[in-house]
ROBA-588634 format. One record per residue: residue number from 1; residue in one letter; x negated, y, z negated of N, C-alpha, C, CB in turn. Coordinates in steps of 0.05 Angstrom, whole numbers, padded with zeros to 5 digits. Glycine has a CB too. Example, Ala and Ser with C-alpha at 12.3 -4.5 7.8 and 13.67 -1.06 7.14 Angstrom:
% residues 2
+-----+--------+--------+--------+--------+--------+--------+--------+--------+--------+--------+--------+--------+--------+
: num : residu :   n_xx :   n_yy :   n_zz :  ca_xx :  ca_yy :  ca_zz :   c_xx :   c_yy :   c_zz :  cb_xx :  cb_yy :  cb_zz :
+-----+--------+--------+--------+--------+--------+--------+--------+--------+--------+--------+--------+--------+--------+
:   1 :      A : -00264 : -00114 : -00156 : -00246 : -00090 : -00156 : -00264 : -00066 : -00156 : -00226 : -00089 : -00181 :
:   2 :      S : -00257 : -00045 : -00142 : -00273 : -00021 : -00143 : -00258 :  00001 : -00157 : -00282 : -00012 : -00114 :
+-----+--------+--------+--------+--------+--------+--------+--------+--------+--------+--------+--------+--------+--------+
This chain:
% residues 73
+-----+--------+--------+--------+--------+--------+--------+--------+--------+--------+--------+--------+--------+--------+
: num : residu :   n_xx :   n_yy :   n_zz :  ca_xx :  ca_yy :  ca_zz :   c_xx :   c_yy :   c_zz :  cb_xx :  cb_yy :  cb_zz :
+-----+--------+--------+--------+--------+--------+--------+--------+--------+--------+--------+--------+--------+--------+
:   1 :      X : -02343 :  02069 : -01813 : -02337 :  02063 : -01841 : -02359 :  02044 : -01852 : -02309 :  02050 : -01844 :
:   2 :      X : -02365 :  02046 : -01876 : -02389 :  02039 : -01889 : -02386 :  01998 : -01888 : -02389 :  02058 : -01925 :
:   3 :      X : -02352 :  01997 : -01899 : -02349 :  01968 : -01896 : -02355 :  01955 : -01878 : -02330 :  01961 : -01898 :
:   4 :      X : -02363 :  01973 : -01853 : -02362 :  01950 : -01823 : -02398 :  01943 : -01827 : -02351 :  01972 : -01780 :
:   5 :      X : -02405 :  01958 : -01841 : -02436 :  01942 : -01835 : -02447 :  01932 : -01848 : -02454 :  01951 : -01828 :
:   6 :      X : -02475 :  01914 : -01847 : -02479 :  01897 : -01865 : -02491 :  01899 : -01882 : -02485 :  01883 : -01859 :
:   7 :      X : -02516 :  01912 : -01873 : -02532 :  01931 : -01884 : -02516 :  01948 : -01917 : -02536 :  01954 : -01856 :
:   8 :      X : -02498 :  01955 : -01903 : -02485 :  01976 : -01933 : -02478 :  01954 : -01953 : -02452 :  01998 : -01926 :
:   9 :      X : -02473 :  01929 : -01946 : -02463 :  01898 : -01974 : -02487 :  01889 : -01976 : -02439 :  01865 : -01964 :
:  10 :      X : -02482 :  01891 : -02010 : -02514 :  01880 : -02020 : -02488 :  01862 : -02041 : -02546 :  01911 : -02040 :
:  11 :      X : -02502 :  01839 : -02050 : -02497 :  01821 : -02082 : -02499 :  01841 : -02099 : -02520 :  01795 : -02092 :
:  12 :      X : -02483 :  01832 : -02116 : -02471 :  01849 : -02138 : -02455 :  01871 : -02146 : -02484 :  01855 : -02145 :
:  13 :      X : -02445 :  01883 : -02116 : -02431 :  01899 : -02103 : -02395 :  01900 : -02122 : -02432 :  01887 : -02069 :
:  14 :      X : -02388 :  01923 : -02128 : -02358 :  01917 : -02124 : -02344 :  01921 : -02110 : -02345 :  01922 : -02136 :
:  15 :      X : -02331 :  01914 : -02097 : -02306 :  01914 : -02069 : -02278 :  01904 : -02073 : -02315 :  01895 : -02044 :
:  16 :      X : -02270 :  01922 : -02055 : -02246 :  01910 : -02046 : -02241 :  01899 : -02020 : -02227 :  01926 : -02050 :
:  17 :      X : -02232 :  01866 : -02024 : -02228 :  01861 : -02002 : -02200 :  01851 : -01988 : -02245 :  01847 : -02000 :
:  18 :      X : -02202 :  01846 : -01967 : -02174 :  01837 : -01958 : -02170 :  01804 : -01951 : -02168 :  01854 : -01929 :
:  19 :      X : -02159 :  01784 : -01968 : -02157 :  01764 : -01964 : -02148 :  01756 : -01934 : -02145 :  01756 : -01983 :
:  20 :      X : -02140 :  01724 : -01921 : -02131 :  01718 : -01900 : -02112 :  01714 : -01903 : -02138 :  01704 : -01888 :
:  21 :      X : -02096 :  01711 : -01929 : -02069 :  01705 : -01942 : -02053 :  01736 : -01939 : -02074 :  01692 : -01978 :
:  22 :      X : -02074 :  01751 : -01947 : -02056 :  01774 : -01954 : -02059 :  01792 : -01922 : -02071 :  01794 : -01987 :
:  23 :      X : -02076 :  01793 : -01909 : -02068 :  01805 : -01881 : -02041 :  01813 : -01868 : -02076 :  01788 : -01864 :
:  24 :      X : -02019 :  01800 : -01871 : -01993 :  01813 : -01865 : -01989 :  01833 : -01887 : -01968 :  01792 : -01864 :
:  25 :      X : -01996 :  01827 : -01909 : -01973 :  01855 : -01923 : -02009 :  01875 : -01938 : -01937 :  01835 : -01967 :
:  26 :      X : -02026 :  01862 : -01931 : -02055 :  01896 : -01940 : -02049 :  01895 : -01969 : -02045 :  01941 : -01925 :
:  27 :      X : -02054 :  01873 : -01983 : -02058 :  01867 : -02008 : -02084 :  01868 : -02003 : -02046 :  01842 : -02020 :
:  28 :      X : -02095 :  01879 : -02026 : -02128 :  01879 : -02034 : -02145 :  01865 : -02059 : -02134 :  01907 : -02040 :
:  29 :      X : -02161 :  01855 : -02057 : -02174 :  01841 : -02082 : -02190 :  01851 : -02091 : -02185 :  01819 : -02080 :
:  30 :      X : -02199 :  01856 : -02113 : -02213 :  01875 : -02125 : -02237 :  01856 : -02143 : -02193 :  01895 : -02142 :
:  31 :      X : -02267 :  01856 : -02132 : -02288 :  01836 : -02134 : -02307 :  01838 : -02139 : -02293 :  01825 : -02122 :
:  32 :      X : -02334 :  01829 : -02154 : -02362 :  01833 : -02142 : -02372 :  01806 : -02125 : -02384 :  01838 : -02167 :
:  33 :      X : -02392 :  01822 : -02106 : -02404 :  01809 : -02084 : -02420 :  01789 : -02091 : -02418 :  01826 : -02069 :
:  34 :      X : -02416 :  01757 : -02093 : -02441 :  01734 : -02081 : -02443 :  01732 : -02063 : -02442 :  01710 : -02083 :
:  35 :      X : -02435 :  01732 : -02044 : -02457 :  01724 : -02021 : -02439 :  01741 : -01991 : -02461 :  01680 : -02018 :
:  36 :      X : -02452 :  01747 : -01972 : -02444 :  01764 : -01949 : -02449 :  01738 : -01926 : -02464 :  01797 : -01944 :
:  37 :      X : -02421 :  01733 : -01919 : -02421 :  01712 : -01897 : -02420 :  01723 : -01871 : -02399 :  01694 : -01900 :
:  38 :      X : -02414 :  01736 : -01861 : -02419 :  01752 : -01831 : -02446 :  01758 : -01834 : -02400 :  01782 : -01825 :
:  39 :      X : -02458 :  01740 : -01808 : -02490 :  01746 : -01800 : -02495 :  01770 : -01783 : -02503 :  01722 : -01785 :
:  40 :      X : -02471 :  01774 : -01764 : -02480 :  01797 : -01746 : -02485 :  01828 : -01762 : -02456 :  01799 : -01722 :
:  41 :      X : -02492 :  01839 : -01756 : -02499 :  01872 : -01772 : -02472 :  01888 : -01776 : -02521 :  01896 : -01752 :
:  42 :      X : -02458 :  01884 : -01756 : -02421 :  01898 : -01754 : -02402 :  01878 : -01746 : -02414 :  01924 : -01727 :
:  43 :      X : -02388 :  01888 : -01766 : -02349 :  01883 : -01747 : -02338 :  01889 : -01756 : -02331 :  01860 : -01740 :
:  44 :      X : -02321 :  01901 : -01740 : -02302 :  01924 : -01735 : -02269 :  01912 : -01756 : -02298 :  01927 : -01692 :
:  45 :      X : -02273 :  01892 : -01762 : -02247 :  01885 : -01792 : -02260 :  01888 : -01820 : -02235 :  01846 : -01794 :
:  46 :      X : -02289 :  01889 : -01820 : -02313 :  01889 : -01848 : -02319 :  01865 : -01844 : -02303 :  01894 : -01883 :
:  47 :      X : -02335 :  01869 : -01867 : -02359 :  01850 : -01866 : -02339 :  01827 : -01887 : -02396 :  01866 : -01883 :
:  48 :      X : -02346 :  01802 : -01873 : -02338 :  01776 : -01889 : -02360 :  01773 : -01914 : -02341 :  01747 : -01867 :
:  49 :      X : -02337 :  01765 : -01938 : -02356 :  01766 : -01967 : -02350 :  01741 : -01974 : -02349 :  01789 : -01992 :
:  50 :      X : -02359 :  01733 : -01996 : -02355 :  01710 : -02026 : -02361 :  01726 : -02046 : -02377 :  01680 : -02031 :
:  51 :      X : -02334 :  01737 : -02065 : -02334 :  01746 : -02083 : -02342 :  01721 : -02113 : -02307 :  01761 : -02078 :
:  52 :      X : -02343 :  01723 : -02133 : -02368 :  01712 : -02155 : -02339 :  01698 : -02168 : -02392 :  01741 : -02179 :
:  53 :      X : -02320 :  01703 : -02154 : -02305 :  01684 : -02171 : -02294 :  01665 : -02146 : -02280 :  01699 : -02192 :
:  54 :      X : -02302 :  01667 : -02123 : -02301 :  01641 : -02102 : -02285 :  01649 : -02076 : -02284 :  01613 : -02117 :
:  55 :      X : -02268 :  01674 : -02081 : -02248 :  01683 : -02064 : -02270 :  01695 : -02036 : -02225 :  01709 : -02082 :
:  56 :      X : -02258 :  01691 : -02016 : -02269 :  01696 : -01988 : -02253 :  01714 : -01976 : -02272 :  01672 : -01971 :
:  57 :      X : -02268 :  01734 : -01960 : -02252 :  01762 : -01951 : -02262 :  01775 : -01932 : -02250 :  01782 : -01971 :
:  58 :      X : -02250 :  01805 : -01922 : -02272 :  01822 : -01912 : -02260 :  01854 : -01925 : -02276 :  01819 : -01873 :
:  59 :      X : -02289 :  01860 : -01931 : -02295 :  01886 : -01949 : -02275 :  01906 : -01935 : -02329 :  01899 : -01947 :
:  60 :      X : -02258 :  01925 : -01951 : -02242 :  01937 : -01937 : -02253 :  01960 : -01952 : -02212 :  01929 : -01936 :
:  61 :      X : -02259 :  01962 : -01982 : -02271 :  01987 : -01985 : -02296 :  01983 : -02011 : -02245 :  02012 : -01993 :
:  62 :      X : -02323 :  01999 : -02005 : -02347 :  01987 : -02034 : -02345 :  02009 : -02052 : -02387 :  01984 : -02025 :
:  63 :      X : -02339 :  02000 : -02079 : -02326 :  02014 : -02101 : -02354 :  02015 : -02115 : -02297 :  01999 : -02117 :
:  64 :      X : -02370 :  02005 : -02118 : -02399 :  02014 : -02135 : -02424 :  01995 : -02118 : -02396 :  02002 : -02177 :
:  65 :      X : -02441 :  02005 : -02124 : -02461 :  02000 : -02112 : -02482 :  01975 : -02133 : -02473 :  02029 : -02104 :
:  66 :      X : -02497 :  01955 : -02120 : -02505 :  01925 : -02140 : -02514 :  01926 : -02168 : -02530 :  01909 : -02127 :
:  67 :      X : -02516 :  01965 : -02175 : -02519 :  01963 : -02207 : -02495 :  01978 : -02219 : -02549 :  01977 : -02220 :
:  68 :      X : -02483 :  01977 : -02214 : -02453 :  01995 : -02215 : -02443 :  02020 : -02215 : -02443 :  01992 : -02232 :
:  69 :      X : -02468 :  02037 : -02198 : -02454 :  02066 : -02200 : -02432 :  02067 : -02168 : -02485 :  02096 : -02201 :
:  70 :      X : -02411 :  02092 : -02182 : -02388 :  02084 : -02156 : -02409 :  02099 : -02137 : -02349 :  02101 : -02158 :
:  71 :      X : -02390 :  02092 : -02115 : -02406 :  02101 : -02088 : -02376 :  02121 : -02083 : -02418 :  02069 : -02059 :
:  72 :      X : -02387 :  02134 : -02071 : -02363 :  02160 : -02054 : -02361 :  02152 : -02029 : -02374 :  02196 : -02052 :
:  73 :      X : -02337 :  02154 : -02020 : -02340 :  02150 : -01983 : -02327 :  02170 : -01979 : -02327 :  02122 : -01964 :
+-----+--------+--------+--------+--------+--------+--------+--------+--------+--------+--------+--------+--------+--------+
């Protein structure tokens, strides 16, 4: 899946991600990308983000690409 790597999260990105709050019930946040906090290239939950309004996550699915056209998965 495209979310597990790092490579595929660029800034400016829109995503959805999965908070640490919301992990029991798979609530999703719906965001653009500041900054990509997972250094390694993969992991297998997605890639840890900072969405532009402060919320911290990992990418569960990338809804447009850093100038906003959607991306298809």
């Amino acid at each position: 899946m495209k979310n597990q790597f790092r490579k595929n999260i660029k800034p400016g990105m829109e995503v959805e991600i999965i908070l640490k709050k919301d992990q029991a019930t798979g609530e999703l946040t719906n965001g653009i990308v500041k900054a990509i906090l997972t250094s390694a290239p993969q992991h297998s939950r997605g890639i840890k983000v900072k969405l532009d309004d402060g919320q911290v996550g990992r990418v569960q699915k990338i809804l447009t690409d850093e100038i906003g056209n959607p991306i298809e998965e």
